[in-house]
N, C-alpha and C positions, 0 to 999 in steps of 0.2 A: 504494500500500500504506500503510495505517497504520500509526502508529508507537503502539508498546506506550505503554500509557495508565499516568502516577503515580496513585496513591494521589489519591481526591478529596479537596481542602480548598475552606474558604470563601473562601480569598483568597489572592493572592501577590505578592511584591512582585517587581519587573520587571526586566529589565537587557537594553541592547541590545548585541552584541560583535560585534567584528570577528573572532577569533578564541576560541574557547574550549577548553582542553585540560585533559581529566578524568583527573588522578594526577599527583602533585609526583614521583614517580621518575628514575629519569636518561634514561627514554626521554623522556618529557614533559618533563624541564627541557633535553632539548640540542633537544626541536622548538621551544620558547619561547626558548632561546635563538637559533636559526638565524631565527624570524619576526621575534622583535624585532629582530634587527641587520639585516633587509632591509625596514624598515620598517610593517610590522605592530603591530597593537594586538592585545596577549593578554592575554588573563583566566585563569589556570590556578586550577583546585576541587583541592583536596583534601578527604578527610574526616577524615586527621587532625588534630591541631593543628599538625604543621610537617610539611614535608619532607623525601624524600629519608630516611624513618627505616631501612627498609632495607636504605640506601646505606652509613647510618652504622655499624649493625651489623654488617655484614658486613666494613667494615673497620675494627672493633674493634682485633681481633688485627695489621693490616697490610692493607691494601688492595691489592690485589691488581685493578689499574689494566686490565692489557692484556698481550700475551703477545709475545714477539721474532723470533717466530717468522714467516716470511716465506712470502708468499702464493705458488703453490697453497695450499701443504701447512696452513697457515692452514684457510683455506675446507675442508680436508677435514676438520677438528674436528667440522664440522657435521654429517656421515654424509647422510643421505638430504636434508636440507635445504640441502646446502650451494652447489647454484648458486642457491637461493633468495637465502639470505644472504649469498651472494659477490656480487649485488647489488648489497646495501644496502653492503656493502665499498665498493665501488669509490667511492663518496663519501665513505667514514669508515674505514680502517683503523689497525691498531693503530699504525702508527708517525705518523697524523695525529692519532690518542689522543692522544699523547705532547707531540703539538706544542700542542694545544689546551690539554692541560694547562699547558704552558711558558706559552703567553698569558695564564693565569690565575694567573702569580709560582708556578704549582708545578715545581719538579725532579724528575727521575725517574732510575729506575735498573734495570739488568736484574742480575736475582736468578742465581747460581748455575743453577736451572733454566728460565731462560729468561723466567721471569713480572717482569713490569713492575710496579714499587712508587714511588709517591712518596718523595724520600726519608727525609720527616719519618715514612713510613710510615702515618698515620692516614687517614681521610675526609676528618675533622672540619675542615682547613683548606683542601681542595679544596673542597669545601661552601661555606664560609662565603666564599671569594672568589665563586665563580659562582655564587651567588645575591645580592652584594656589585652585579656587572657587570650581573644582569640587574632587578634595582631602581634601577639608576641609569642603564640605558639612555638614549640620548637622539635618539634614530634612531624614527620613530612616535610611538606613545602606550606605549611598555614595556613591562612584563609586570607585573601587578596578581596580586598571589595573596589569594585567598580560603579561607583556611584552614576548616574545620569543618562542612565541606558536603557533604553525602553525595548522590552522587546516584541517584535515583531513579526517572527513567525520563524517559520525552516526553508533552507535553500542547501539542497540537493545533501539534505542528511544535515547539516549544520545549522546551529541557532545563530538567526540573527538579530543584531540591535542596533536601535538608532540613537545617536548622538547628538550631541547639540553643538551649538557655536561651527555649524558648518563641516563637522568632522565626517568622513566616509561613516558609514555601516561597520561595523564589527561583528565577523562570522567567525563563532565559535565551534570549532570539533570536539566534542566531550566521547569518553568513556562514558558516562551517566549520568542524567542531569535529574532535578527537582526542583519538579514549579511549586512554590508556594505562593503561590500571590491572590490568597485573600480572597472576599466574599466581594460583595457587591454596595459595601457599607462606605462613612464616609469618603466618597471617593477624592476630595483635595486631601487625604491624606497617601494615594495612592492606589487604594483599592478599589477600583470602577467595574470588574466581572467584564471587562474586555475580555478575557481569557477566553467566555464561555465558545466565543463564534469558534475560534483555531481549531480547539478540542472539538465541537460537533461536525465541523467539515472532517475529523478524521474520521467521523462517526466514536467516537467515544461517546456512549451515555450519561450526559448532562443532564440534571434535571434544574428548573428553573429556578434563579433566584428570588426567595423572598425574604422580606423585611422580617428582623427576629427581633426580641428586646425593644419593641416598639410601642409610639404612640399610637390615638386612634381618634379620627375622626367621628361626633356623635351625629346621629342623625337628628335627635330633635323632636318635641310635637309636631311641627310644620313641614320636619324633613327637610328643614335648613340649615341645620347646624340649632347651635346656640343662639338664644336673640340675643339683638343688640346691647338690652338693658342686660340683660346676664353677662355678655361679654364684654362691657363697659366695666360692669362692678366686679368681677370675678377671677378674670383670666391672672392664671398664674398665683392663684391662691390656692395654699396645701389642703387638703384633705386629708385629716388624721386620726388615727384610731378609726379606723373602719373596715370593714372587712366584706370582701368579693366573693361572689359564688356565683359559680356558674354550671349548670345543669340543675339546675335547683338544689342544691348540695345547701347545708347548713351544719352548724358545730356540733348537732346533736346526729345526725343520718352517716352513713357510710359513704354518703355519694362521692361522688367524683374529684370534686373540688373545692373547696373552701381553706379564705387566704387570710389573716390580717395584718394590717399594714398599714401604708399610705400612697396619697399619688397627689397628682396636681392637677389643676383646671388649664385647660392651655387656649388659647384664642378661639380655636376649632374644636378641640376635643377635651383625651385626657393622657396625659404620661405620666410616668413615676414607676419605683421599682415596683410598686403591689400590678401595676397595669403590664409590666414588662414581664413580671411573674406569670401574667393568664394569657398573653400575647399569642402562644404558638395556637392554643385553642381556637381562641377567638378569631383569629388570622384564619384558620383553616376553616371552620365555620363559614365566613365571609365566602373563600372560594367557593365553599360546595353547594351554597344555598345563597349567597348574595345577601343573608342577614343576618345581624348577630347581636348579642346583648349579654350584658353582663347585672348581673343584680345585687346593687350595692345596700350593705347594712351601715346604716349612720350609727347606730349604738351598738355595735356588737357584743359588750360588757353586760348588757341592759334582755332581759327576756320581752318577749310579745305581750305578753301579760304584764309585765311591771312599765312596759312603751305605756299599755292602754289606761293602766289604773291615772296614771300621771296624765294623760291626755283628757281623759273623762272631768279630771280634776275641776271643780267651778273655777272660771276668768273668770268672773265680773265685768270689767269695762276695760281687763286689758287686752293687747289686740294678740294673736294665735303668736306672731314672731314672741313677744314679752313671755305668753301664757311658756312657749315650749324652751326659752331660754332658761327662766325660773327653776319651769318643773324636772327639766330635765337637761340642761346645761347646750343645750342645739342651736346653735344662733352661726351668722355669717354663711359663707358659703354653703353649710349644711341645711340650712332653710331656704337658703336659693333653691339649692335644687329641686326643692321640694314644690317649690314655686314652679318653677321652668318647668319641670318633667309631669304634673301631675296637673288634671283639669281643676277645674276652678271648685267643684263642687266635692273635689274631698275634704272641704274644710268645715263640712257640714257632715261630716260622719266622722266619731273616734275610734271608730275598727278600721274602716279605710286608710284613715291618717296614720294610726298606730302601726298598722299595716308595712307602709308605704315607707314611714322611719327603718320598720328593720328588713322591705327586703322592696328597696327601689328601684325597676328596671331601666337601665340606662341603655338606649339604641344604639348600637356604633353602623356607621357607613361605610365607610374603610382605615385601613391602615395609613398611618403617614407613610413615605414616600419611603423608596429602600434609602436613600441619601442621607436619612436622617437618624435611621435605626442603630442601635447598639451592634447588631450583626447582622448575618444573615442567614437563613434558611437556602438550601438547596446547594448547588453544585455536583462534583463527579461521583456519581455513585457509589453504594460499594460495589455491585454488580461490575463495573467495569474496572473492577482492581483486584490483583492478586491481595492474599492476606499480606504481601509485604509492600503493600500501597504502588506497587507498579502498573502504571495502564497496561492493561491485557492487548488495546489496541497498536501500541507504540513501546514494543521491549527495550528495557532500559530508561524510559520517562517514569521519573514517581510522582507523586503528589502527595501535598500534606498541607493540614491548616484550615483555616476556615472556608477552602476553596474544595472542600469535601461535603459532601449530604449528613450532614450532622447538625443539630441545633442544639442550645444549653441556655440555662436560664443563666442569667448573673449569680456574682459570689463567687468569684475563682473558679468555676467549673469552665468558663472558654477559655480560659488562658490556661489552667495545666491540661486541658483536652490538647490545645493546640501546640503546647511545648510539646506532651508526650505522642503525638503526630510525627512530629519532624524528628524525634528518635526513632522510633519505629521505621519511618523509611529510611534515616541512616544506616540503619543495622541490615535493610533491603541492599541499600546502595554497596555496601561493603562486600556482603552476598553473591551480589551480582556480578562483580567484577574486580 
């Protein structure tokens, strides 16, 4: 089979590699890391100008390393993918995170809710050690990075890339290369699911990207969204202590789902971890049936029966916002909603109302956009990969990283799913050749 043809030029300058890995991310810097220390020459492309940008945004705020959470129940993060990814565990899990960290001078620490943080809390100084250890390698020939190289497909068995400032193509001939280049999510940081086209012209089975860890746009009474007056007063107001069910799930039943947490009002819809928590559902929902709803409890502390007693309670002359603040501490955005979402004439029934506080169905219309999502849903199957992450279509291409059919909720489970990805197929790539 052929391999998808670059763009024609009149010239290219050449490079021969033992190893080549397309994306500086954490899946591709721990398979350069794991070659380089078993004696391998790597060459890793990026297209941006550094690495790892991603990496570093995402732990802005605190880094958010790995989860403490102990295996099974681990691997069942992963829902339908998880003996996939149980795996790629069994060579990498979260508490060998931890240790690998510690080898690279970082300490760690487990958070209140069980998620693992370094404890300086940033990226920025995990970074700058392991990429510190893998330029000064001394095991092989080390890992060379090539910043500012996009690449652009194959010509006649060799990978090509483009350059900027006017420089030829560079056509690389590798012994065995790995793409990791990422899902479909922030793509000014690099990851745009360009990939997907190359790979489906080889016929490799790709399955489509979608937005993981995401907001969502609400439908509305009118099916417009949120009105004016709600999104004038609201947006961007948290939502706290509450708690999501969906399939009609509740704290007392076995159902399916029931979350608590928090989220946020956003101009159009709703985001926040407790929203990014039910996302894969609700997203999938949307595709299958075009409709979807999540059904939010305002008191979750609070039973149906003790909402009603306090609702029934006589106001007198004050008005229902005073009556439900008083009785039952509900006020600001959590009376909007009640407002916005609910006809005018539940304010004349205290079963309805009572109701309505512990189980309010909120519309969603769709998903925000994949640009904006924490991840992604979809990419190369496992079907189209050997268990050592090699395309079955292309012998000797691996892949690893969020550019794999896998999703995870936040809390450390994408980031040591996707370090122990790019082990995994190191240990392929060593295999192989």
């Amino acid at each position: 089979m052929s391999l998808p043809a670059a763009p024609a030029v009149a010239s290219f300058d050449s490079l021969d590699a033992d190893v080549v890995i397309v994306g500086g991310g954490p899946a591709g810097l721990m398979a350069a890391d794991w070659l380089a220390h078993a004696g391998r020459s790597v060459h890793l492309f990026d297209a941006m100008p550094s690495v790892g940008r991603k990496f570093l945004l995402a732990g802005k705020g605190g880094l958010n390393l790995t989860h403490s959470e102990r295996r099974p129940q681990f691997d069942q993060r992963y829902a339908q993918g998880q003996a996939w990814v149980g795996s790629w565990l069994d060579g990498l899990d979260g508490e060998q995170v931890r240790a690998w960290a510690q080898e690279l001078g970082i300490d760690t620490f487990v958070g209140t809710s069980g998620r693992v943080f370094p404890t300086e809390m940033k990226a920025a100084p995990l970074l700058r050690a392991w990429l510190h250890r893998l330029r000064h390698t001394q095991v092989g020939g080390g890992v060379q990075f090539h910043m500012r190289h996009r690449w652009l497909g194959w010509d006649d068995g060799c990978m090509v890339f483009g350059r900027s400032e006017g420089r030829a193509p560079l056509k690389v001939k590798a012994r065995a290369t790995l793409l990791a280049l990422g899902g479909g999510s922030w793509p000014r940081l690099g990851s745009d699911g360009s990939w997907t086209a190359l790979l489906a012209q080889q016929g490799v089975d790709v399955a489509a990207l979608q937005p993981a860890n995401c907001g969502f746009d609400v439908l509305g009474r009118d099916g417009a969204g949120w009105s004016e007056h709600f999104r004038t007063r609201f947006a961007g107001e948290p939502l706290k202590s509450v708690a999501v069910a969906l399939d009609g799930a509740s704290a007392e039943d076995d159902a399916p789902w029931y979350r608590k947490g928090e989220f946020v009002v956003t101009q159009t819809g709703v985001e926040g971890s407790l929203i990014y928590a039910a996302s894969a559902p609700l997203r999938d929902a949307l595709i299958r049936s075009g409709a979807a709803h999540f059904t939010l409890d305002l008191l979750p502390d609070k039973s149906l029966e003790q909402v009603l007693a306090e609702v029934k309670r006589p106001r007198g002359s004050r008005s229902w916002s005073s009556h439900l603040k008083g009785r039952l501490g509900l006020q600001g955005v959590k009376t909007g909603l009640i407002h916005e979402l609910c006809p005018a004439d539940i304010w004349a029934s205290p079963q309805a109302l009572a109701q309505a506080i512990k189980g309010l169905p909120v519309p969603l219309k769709a998903p925000r956009p994949m640009a904006e999502a924490i991840s992604t849903a979809g990419g190369v199957t496992e079907q189209a990969l050997t268990p050592q992450l090699m395309l079955r279509q292309l012998p000797g291409v691996f892949c690893a990283g969020e550019m794999l059919d896998w999703e995870a909720p936040t809390g450390g489970y994408l980031l040591t799913a996707c370090l122990a990805s790019g082990k995994r197929a190191a240990e392929g790539i060593f295999d192989w050749k």
